[in-house]
C-alpha positions as CSV (number, residue, x, y, z in Angstrom):
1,X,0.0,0.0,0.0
2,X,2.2,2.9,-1.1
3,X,1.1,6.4,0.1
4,X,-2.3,8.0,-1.2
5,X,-2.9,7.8,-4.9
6,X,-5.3,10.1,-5.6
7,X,-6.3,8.1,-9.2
8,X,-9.7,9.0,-9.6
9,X,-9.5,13.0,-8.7
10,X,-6.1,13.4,-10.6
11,X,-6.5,10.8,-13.5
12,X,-9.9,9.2,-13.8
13,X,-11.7,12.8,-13.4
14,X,-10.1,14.0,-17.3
15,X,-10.9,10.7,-18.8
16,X,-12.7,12.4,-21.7
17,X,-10.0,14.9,-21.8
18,X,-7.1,11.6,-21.9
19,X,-9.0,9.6,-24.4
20,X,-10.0,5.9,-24.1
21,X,-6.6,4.0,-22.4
22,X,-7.2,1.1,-25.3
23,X,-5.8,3.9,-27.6
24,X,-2.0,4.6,-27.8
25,X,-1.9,8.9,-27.7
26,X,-4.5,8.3,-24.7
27,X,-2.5,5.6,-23.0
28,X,0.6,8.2,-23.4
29,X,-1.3,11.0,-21.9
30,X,-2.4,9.0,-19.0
31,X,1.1,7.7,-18.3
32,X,2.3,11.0,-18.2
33,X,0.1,12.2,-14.9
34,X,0.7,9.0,-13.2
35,X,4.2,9.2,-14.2
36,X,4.5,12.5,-11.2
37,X,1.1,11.4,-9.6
38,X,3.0,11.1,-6.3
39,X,4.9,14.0,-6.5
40,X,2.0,16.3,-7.0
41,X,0.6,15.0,-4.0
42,X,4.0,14.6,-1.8
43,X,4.7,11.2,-1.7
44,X,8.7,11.5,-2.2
45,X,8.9,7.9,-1.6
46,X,6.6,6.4,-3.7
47,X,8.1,8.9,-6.7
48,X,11.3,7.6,-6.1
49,X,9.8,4.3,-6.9
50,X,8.1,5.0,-9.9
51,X,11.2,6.6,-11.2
52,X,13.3,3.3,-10.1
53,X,10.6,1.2,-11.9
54,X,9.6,3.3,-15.1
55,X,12.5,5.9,-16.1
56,X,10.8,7.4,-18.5
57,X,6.6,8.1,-19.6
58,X,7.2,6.1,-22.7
59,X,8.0,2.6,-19.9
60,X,5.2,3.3,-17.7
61,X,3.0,3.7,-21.3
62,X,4.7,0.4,-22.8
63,X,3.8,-1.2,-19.1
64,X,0.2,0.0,-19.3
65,X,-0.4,-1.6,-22.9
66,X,-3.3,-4.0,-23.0
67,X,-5.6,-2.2,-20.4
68,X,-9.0,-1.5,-21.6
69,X,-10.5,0.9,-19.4
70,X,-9.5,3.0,-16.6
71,X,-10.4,0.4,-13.6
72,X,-7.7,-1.8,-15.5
73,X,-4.9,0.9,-15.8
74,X,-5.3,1.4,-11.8
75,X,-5.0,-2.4,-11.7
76,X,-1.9,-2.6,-13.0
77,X,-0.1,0.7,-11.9
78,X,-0.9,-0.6,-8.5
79,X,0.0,-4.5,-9.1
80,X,3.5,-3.8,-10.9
81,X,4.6,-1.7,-7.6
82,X,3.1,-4.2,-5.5
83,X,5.1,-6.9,-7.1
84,X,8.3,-4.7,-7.5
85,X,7.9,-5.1,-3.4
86,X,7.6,-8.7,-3.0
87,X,3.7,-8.3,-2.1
88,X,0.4,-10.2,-2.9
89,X,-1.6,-8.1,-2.6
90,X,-2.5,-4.1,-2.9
91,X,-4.4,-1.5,-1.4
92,X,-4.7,2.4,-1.6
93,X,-5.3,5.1,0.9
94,X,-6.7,8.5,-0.5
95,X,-9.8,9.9,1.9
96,X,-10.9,11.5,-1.0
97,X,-11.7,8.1,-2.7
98,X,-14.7,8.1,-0.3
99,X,-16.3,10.2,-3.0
100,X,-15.6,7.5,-5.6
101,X,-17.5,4.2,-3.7
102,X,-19.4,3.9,-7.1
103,X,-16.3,3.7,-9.5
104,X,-14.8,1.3,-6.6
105,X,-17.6,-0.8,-6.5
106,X,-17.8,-1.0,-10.4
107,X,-13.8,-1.4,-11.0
108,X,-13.7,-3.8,-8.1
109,X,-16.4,-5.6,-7.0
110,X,-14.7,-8.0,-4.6
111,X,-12.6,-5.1,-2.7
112,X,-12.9,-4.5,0.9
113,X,-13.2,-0.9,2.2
114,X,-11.9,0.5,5.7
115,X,-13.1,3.8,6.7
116,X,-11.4,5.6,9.1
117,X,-13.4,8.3,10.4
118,X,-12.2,10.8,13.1
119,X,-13.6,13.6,15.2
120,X,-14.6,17.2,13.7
121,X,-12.7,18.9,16.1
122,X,-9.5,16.8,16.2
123,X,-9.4,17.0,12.7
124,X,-9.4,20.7,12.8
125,X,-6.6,20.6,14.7
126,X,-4.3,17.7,12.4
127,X,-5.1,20.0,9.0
128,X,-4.0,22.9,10.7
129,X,-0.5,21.7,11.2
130,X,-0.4,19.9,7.9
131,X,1.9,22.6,6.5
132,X,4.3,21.3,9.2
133,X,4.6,17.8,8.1
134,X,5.2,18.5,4.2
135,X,8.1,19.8,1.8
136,X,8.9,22.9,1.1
137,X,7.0,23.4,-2.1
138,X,4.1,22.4,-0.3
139,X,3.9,24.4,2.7
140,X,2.5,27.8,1.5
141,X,-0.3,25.8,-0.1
142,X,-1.4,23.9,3.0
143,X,-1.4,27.0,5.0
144,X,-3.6,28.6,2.9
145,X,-6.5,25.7,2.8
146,X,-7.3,25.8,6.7
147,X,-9.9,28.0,7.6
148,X,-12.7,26.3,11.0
149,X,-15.6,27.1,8.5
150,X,-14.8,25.8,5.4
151,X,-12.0,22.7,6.7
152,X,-15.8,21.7,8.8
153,X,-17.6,21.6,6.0
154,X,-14.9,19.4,3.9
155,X,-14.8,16.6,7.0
156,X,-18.9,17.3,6.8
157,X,-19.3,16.0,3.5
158,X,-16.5,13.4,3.4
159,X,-18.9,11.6,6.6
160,X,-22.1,12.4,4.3
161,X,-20.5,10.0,1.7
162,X,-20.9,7.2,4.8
163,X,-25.0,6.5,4.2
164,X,-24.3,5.9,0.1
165,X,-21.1,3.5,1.2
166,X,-23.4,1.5,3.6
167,X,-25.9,1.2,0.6
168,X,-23.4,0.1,-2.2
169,X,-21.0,-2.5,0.2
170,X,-22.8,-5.3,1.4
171,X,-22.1,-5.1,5.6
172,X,-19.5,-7.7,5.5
173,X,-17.1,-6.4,2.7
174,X,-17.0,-2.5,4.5
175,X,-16.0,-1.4,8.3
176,X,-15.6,2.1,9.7
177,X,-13.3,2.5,12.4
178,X,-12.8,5.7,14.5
179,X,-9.3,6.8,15.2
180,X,-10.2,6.9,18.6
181,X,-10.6,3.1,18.8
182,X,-7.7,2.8,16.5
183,X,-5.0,3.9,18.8
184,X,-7.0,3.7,21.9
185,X,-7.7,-0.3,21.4
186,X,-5.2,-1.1,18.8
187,X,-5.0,-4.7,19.1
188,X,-9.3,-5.0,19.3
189,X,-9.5,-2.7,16.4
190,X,-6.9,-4.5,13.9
191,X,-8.8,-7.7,14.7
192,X,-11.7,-6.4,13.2
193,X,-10.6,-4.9,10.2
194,X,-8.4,-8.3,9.7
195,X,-12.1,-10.3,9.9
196,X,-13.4,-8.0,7.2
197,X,-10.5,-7.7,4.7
198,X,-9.5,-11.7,5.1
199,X,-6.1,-11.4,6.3
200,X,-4.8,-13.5,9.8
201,X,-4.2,-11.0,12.6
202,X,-0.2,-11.0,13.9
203,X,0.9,-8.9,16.2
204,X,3.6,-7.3,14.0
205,X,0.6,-5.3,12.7
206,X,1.3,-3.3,15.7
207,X,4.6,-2.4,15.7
208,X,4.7,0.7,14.0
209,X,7.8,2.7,12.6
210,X,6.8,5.8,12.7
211,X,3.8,8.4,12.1
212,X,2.2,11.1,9.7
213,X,0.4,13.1,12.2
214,X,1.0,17.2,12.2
215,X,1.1,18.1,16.0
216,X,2.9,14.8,17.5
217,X,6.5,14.9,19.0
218,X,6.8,11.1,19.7
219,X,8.4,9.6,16.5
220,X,7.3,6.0,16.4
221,X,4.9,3.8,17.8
222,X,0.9,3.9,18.8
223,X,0.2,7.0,20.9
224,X,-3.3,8.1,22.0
225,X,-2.3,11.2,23.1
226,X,-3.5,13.0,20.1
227,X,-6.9,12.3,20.7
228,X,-7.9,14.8,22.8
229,X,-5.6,17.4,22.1
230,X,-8.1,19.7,20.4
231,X,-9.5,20.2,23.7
232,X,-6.8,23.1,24.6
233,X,-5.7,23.8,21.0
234,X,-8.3,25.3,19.4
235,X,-10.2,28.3,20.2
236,X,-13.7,28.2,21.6
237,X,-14.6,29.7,18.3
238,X,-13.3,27.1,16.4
239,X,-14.8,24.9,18.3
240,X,-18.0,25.8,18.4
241,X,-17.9,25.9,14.4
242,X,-16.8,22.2,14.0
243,X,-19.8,21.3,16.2
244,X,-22.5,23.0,14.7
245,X,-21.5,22.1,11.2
246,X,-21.0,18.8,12.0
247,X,-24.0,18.6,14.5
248,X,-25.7,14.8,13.6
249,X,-23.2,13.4,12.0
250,X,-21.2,13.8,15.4
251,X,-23.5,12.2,17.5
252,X,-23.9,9.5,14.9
253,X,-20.2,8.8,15.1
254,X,-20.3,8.4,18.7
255,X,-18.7,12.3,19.8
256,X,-20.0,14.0,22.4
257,X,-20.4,17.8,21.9
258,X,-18.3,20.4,24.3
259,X,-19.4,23.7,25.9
260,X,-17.5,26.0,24.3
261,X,-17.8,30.0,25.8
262,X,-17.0,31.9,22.4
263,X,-16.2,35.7,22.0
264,X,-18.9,36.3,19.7
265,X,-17.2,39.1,17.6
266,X,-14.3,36.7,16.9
267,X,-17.2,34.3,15.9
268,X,-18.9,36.3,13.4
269,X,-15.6,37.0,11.9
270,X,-14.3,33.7,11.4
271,X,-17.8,33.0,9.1
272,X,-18.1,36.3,7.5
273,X,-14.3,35.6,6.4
274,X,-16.0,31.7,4.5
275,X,-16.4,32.9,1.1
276,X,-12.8,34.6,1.1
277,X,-11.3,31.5,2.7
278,X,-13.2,28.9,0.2
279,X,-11.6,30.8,-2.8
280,X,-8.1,30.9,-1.1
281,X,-8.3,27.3,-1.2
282,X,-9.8,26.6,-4.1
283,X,-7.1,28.6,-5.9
284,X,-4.1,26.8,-3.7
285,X,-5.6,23.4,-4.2
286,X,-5.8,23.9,-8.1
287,X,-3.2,21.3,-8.9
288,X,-4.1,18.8,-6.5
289,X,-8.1,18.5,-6.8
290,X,-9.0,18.0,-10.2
291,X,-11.5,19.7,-12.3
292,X,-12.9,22.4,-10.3
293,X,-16.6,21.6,-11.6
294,X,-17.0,17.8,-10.8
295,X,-15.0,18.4,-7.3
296,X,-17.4,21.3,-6.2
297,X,-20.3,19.5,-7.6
298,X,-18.4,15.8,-5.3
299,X,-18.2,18.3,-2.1
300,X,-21.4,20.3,-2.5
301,X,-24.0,18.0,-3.8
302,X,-23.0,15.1,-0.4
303,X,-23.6,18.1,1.5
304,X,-27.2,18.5,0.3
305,X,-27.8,14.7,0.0
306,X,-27.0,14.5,-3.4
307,X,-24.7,11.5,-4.7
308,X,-23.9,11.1,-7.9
């Protein structure tokens, strides 16, 4: 499982700009985003790999020949690096792939999905502090996509997405797992997403090297310490925002709401600033979220109850 591979927002999205794959210009064009796919999305060590294993577009083209649709092009790009690693078998973790159940469930019927869902307010807090766990290049940009409002709508309708997934995946081929339970009851937790994905639990699943997360100072291991951190790092204001946009969906997922005395003028400001900060983001996010019309339409149409 290399790091997130963000196929469907960064490659399937232009299919009818690349062409049908089964066609040698489009295959070309194709290879040529996922030729940097994990650089645009800082993955330095999955870029290094692809570099290792195709020097040039033309071999990741040449490697691609034979695939007839885009579900099989994602197939193989992911099988070739699996094998290249001695494994048997592949997975990918992009959150925003939550908005793509449909395509999953269509490319890959037999997959098993593992949702990792988190609370509002924590992850407030972790995309705040992105900017500090990136490179260079990428720092500016992450700064500029935080804003309470708008980062409370984006985990709002990434948890709408949650009612469609438990129509389309049959019970036993899905699980959603808080964080929470992840690093709070690590061993309990891994045993239930082993049942579902039809692997044998072992114990080295929880030895863990190290960790992505933006705020932590420990370096390796599971740590639960993260989990209520939010508590003293956020305002009030912010706060109170991430509750009362997440409102049902919180209590759904378990979170129990905080009192939260806000200043009422720093309130106001935060949401009068929304439409300013939404643009902001749009405009630093350009290269990394695909066509702006099909992601708005993703983000603001799960919002209203509308999946496509």
């Amino acid at each position: 499982m290399p790091g997130e591979t963000h196929f469907f927002d960064d490659v399937y999205a232009r299919a009818s700009e690349l062409g049908d794959p089964a066609g040698q210009s489009a295959r070309l064009a194709i290879a040529r985003r996922l030729h940097t796919i994990y650089d645009r999305f800082y993955e330095p060590e999955d870029q290094q790999r692809i570099a290792r294993l195709f020097p040039t577009v033309q071999d990741l083209a040449a490697a691609l020949e034979g695939c007839t649709g885009y579900g099989t092009v994602l197939e193989r790009f992911m099988r070739l690096q699996m094998q290249a690693a001695g494994r048997q078998r592949w997975g990918n973790n992009a959150p925003r792939d939550l908005f793509s159940v449909r395509d999953i469930r269509t490319f890959f019927p037999d997959a098993r999905l593992v949702i990792c869902v988190r609370d509002v307010r924590a992850f407030l807090y972790s995309y705040q502090g992105k900017w500090k766990v990136t490179g260079a290049a990428h720092v500016e940009r992450l700064k500029k996509l935080y804003h309470p409002v708008v980062t409370s709508y984006l985990w709002k309708s990434s948890m709408q997405q949650l009612p469609l997934l438990e129509t389309l995946v049959p019970a036993d081929e899905r699980i959603i797992v808080r964080y929470e339970d992840l690093v709070t009851e690590p061993e309990r937790t891994v045993r239930n997403i082993c049942a579902v994905i039809g692997e044998e639990f072992e114990p080295g699943m929880l030895e863990i090297e190290g960790h992505n997360s933006s705020n932590a100072a420990q370096t390796s291991g599971i740590f639960s310490s993260s989990v209520e951190r939010w508590k003293t790092a956020l305002t009030p204001e912010e706060i109170a925002i991430g509750q009362s946009i997440a409102g049902r969906m919180l209590e759904r997922l378990g979170y129990e709401e905080m009192q939260a005395g806000i200043d009422r003028a720093r309130w106001l400001a935060l949401w009068l600033g929304t439409p300013f900060a939404l643009v902001r983001a749009l405009k630093a996010n350009r290269d990394t979220r695909g066509p702006l019309l099909p992601y708005l339409f993703r983000r603001v149409g799960s919002l209203l109850g509308i999946h496509r």
